[in-house]
N, C-alpha and C positions, 0 to 999 in steps of 0.2 A: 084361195091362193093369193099372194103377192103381187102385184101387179106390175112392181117395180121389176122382179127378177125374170120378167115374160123377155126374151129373145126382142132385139130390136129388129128383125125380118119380120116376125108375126104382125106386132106392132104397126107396119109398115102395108103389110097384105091386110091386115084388119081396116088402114084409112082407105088404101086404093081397092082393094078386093070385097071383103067383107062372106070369103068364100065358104061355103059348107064345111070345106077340109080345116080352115081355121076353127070355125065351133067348135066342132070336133076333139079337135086337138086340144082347145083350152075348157072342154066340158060346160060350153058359154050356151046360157038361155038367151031367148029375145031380147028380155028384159039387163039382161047384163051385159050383151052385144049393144046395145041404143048405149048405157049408161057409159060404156066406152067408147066408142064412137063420138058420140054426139051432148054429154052430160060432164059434170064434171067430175064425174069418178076420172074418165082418165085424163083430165089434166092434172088432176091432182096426183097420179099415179106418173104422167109425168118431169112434174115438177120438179120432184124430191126423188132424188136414186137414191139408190144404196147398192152400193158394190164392193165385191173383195179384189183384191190383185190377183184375180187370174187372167189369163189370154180370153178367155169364153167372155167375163164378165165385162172385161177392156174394149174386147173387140162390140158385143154389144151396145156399151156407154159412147164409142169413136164414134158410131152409126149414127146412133141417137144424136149426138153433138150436128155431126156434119149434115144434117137432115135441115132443111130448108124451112121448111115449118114447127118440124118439134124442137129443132134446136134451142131459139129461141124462149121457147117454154120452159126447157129447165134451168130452175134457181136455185137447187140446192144439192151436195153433195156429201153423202155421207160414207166413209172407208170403214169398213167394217173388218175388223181382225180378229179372228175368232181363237180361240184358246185355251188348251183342255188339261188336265189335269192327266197328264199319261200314265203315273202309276199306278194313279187308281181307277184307269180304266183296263190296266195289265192285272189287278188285283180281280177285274170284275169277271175278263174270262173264265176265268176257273172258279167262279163261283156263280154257281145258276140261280142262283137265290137274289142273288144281288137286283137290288133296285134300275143299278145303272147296265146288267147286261144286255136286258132286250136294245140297246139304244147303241151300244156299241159298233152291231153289223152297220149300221147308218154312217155310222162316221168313220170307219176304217178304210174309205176311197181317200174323202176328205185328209184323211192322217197320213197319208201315203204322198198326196200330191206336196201336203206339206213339208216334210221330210226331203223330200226329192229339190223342194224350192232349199229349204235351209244349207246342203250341199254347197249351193253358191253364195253362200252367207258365212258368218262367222260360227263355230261351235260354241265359243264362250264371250257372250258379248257384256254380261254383267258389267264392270267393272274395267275393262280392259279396252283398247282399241280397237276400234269396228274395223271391220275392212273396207277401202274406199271404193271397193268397186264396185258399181252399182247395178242393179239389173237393167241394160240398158232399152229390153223390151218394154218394161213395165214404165222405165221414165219418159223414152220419145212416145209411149202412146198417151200417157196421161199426158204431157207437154201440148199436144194434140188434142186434147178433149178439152183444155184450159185454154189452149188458144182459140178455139171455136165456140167457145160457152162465152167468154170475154169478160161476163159479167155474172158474177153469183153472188146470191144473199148471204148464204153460208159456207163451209169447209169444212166437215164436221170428222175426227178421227176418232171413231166408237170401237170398244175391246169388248168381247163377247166373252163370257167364262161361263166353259162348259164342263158337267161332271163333277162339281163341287158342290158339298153342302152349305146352304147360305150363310150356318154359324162361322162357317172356315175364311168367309168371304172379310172377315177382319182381322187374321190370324195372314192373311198372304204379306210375302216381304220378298222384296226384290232375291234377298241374298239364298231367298230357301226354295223358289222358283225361278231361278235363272231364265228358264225358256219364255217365260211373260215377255220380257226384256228382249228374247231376241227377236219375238213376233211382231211386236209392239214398234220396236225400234228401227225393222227395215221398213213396217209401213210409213212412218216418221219421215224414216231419211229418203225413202223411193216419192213420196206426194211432196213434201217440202224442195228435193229438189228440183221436181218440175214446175212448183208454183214458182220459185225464184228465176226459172230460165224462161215462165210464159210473161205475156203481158196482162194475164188476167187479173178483175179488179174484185177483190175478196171484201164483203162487208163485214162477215166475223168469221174470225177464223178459231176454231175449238179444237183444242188438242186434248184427249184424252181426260174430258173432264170430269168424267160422270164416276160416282165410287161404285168399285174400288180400285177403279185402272186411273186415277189420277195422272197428270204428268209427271211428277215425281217417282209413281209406280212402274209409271211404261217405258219411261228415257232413262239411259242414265246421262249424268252431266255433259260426257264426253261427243253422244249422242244427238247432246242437243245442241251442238251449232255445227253439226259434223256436215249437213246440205251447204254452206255458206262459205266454208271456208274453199270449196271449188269454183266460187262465183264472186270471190273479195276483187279481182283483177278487172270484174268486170258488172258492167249498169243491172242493179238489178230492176228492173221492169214491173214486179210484180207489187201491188200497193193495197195494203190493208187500211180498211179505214177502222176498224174493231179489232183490236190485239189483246186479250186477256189474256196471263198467265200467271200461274201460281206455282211456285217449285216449293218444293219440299225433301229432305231427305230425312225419315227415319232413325239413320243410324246416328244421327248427330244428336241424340236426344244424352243428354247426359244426369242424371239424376242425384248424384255429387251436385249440382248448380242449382240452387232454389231461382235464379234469375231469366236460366235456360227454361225452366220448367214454367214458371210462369209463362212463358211465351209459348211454351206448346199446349197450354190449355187451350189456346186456339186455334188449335191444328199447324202450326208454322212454325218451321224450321230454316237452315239454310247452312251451308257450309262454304269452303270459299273454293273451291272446284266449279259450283254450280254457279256463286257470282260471277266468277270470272268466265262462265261460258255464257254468261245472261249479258253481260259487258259486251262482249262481242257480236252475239247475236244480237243486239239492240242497234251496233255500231254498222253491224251490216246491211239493215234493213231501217234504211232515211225514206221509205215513204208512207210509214206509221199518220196516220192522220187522228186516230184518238185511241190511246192506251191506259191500260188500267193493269199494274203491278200489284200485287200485294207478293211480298219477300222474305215476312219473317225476321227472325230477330238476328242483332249482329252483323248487318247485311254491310256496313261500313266499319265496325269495328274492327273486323276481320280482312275485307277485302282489298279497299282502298289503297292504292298507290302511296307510297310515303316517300319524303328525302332521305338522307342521312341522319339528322337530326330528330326525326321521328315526328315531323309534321307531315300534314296529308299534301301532298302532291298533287293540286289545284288544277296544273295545269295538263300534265298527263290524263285526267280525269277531263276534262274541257275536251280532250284528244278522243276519246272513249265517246262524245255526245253527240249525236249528230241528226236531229229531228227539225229539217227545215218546213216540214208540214201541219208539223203537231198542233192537233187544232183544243182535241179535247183530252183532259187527263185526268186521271184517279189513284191518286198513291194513299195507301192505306196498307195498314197492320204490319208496320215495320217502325225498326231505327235509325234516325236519320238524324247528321251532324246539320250545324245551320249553315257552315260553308259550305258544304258538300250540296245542298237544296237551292242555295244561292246561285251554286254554280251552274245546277240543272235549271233554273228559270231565266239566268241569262242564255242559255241556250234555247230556249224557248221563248221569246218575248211576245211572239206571235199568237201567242195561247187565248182562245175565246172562255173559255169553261178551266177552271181547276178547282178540282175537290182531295181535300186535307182530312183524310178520315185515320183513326186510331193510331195516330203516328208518336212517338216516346223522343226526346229530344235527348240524344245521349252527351251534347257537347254544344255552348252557346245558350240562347236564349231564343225565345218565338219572336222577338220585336225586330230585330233587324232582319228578318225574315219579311216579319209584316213591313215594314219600313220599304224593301227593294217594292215586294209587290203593287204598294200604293204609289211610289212614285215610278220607278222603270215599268212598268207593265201596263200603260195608258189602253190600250186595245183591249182589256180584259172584261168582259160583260156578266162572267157570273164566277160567283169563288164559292165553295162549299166549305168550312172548318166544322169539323166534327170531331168533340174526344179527344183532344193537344194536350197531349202532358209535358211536363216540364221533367228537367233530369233526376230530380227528387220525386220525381210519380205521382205529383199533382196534377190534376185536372185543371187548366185554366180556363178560364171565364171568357169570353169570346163578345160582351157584350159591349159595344162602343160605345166612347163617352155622351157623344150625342144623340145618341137613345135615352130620352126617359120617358117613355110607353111602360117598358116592361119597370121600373122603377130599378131598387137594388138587389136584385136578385142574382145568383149564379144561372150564367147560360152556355152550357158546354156544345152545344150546336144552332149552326146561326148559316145563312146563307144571306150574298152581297150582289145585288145588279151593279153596274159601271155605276151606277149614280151615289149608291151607299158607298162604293170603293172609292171616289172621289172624296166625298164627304170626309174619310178616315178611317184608318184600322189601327187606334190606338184606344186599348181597353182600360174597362175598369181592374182595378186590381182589388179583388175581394180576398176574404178571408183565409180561402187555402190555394189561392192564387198570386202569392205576394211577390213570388219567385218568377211571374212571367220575363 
C-alpha cells in the first residue's frame, strides 16, 4: 500500500498508540510496524505527499501540517489531478470484452465526485474565460497547510491519464480534450492561488511538467495568470527561489513558415496571448530569486510593446520587469532583440549567475550586449554563453581575445568567473562569425 495516502489519525495513533486495532487495519506486520515507527520508511513516507483536492485528502494533509512533530518533516508536495478518457470508458460499459471494463467499477465513485466538483467550475474552460470563483474550501485549507509547512523543497502539479492507450498519449490536444484543461486548470488556479496569499517559501515549484500534460497542455493562456490577477492590489508573500517554465501552444505551429518550423523541431512555440500572460505573471510575482525561461520562437517579434512609429516601447517593457531578487537566471531557446536583453539586465544588475543558452539574435548584434555586461554588471560571478547566433543564423565564436590556450579555434560554449568577466568579453571574430 501507499504510505503517503494512510489517514493522518492513524498515522498519529501509530506514534502515540501503536494499537492492535491499527495493525489490523493497515494489514502491518512487526516488521513493518518498527520500519514506520521507528526507520526511515516513514519519514520518508512522510516527507513527500501526494494529494488530490478533495476534503478527505485536505483535511488529512491540514493534520499532518499542523502536527508538532511531523509538520516539520514534510518537504515536499505533490497535486495529483487525475484524468480519464470518458468516452472511452462510456465505450467500455457495453463491451465485456474490453480491456478497460473490469477497471471501470473502480473509478465510477471517483467520476462522480468529479462531476459533482466541475458543477462549481466552468463547463468549457478551453479557450474561454475561467470563472473567478474559486473553491473557497479547497483554497483557505491549502492556504493553511502552506502556512504551516512554511518551507518546502518542492510544489509539484502532476496530471494522471487514465484509460488511454499510450500510442494516443501523443495524438492528445488541448482542443480535442477539452476536459484535461478543466481538471488541470482548477487545480492550477485553486494551489497557485493559495501559494500567492501564504507566506510559504517554495524552492522549485513544477507545474505540469512531466509529458504529456505539459503546461502548455494543462493551462490555457488565460488560465495562467488568472490566481494573480486577484492579488495585483496586494503584497504577494509567497517567494520562489526555482521558477521553471516552458509554454507552448500547438496550434501556432504553422507549416507555410520554414522559420516557424524550424523552431518547433524543438518542441517550442509561443503565440502572443500566452506572452502577454507570461508579462504579467512575471510582473506579479517580484520574489523570483532564480528563473529559467525557455519561450520559443517570436517571443518579441510578436509581443513587445511598440510606439507609433513601430519602435519597441523600451519603456513600457522596463514597466513589465520587476525582479529585485533575481539572483540566478537561465534564458534559453528563444528570440531575443538586443535592446529588449539590455533592458532586462538593467533590471537585474544584482544577478550572480547568467546563462545565454540557444538564444537567435533577431535585431542588433551580441557586442553591445556583451559590452553592458562587462561593464554595468560588476557583481556578476559566473555567465554561461552557449550556442548565440547572430541574425543571419551563425553561430558565434564565444572565445576572447586574450585566450590563447585554446589557439584559433571556433568555441560556441564558454563559461566566465568575475575574474574572466573582468579581464573582457570581446571575441575573436572567426570565419563564420564575422557578423557578431
Amino acid at each position: 500500500m501507499s504510505w503517503t495516502r494512510v489517514p493522518f489519525e492513524i498515522w498519529q495513533e501509530i506514534i502515540e498508540y501503536g494499537t492492535i486495532r491499527t495493525c489490523t487495519q493497515l494489514r502491518l506486520t512487526c516488521k513493518q510496524l518498527s520500519q514506520l515507527c521507528l526507520g526511515p520508511t516513514f519519514v520518508r513516507a512522510v516527507r513527500n505527499q501526494k494529494i488530490q483536492l478533495t476534503e478527505e485528502s485536505l483535511d488529512s494533509l491540514e493534520g499532518l501540517a499542523s502536527h508538532p512533530m511531523l509538520g516539520p518533516v514534510v518537504k515536499g508536495l505533490t497535486i495529483i489531478v487525475r484524468a480519464h478518457d470518458l468516452e472511452r470508458l462510456h465505450r467500455a460499459r457495453g463491451n465485456k470484452t474490453s480491456k478497460v471494463a473490469p477497471s471501470v467499477a473502480d473509478d465510477s465513485e471517483d467520476e462522480a465526485f468529479w462531476d459533482r466538483q466541475d458543477i462549481h467550475w466552468t463547463a468549457h474552460i478551453g479557450d474561454k474565460e475561467i470563472e473567478t470563483v474559486p473553491n473557497h474550501l479547497v483554497v483557505d485549507k491549502l492556504e493553511a497547510i502552506f502556512r504551516n509547512l512554511k518551507h518546502l523543497d518542492y510544489v509539484r502539479m502532476w496530471a494522471e491519464f487514465h484509460h488511454v492507450h499510450p500510442f494516443q498519449w501523443y495524438e492528445i490536444r488541448p482542443n480535442r480534450m477539452p476536459w484535461i484543461r478543466k481538471r488541470t486548470s482548477r487545480a492550477y488556479y485553486l494551489t497557485m492561488l493559495a501559494i500567492v496569499r501564504s507566506n510559504v517559501f517554495i524552492t522549485s515549484l513544477e507545474i505540469f511538467s512531466a509529458p504529456p500534460f505539459t503546461i502548455d497542455y494543462a493551462i490555457s493562456p488565460r488560465a495562467l495568470i488568472a490566481p494573480f490577477q486577484h492579488v495585483l492590489d496586494q503584497e504577494v508573500t509567497a517567494s520562489f527561489e526555482n521558477l521553471q517554465l516552458c509554454v507552448y501552444d500547438s496550434n501556432c505551429a504553422n507549416p507555410d513558415n520554414p522559420d516557424i518550423n524550424l523552431e518547433l523541431t524543438t518542441a517550442r512555440g509561443y503565440t502572443v496571448s500566452e506572452a502577454r500572460a507570461l508579462l504579467s505573471f512575471l510582473r506579479s510575482i517580484s520574489q523570483i530569486r532564480s528563473l529559467s525561461l525557455s519561450l520559443g520562437c517570436y517571443l518579441v517579434h510578436l509581443t513587445w510593446p511598440r510606439t507609433f512609429d513601430g519602435a519597441i516601447d523600451t519603456e513600457r517593457i522596463t514597466s513589465y520587469i520587476n525582479v529585485p531578487l533575481l539572483v540566478r537566471c537561465k534564458l534559453h531557446n528563444m528570440q531575443v532583440y538586443a535592446s529588449i536583453l539590455v533592458v532586462f539586465l538593467k533590471k537585474a544588475l544584482q544577478l550572480k549567475e547568467l546563462e545565454l543558452e540557444n538564444l537567435k539574435m533577431r535585431e542588433g548584434t551580441w557586442t553591445g550586449v556583451f559590452a553592458f555586461i562587462e561593464q554595468q554588471m560588476p557583481g556578476l560571478e559566473r555567465l554561461k554563453l552557449d550556442h548565440l547566433q547572430s541574425h543571419s543564423c551563425h553561430t558565434i565564436s564565444v572565445r576572447p581575445v586574450w585566450d590563447h590556450q585554446t589557439g584559433y579555434k571556433a568555441v560556441a560554449r564558454r563559461e566566465f568567473d568575475a575574474d574572466g568577466i573582468k579581464r573582457g568579453l570581446r571575441f575573436e571574430p572567426l570565419f563564420y562569425s564575422y557578423n557578431l
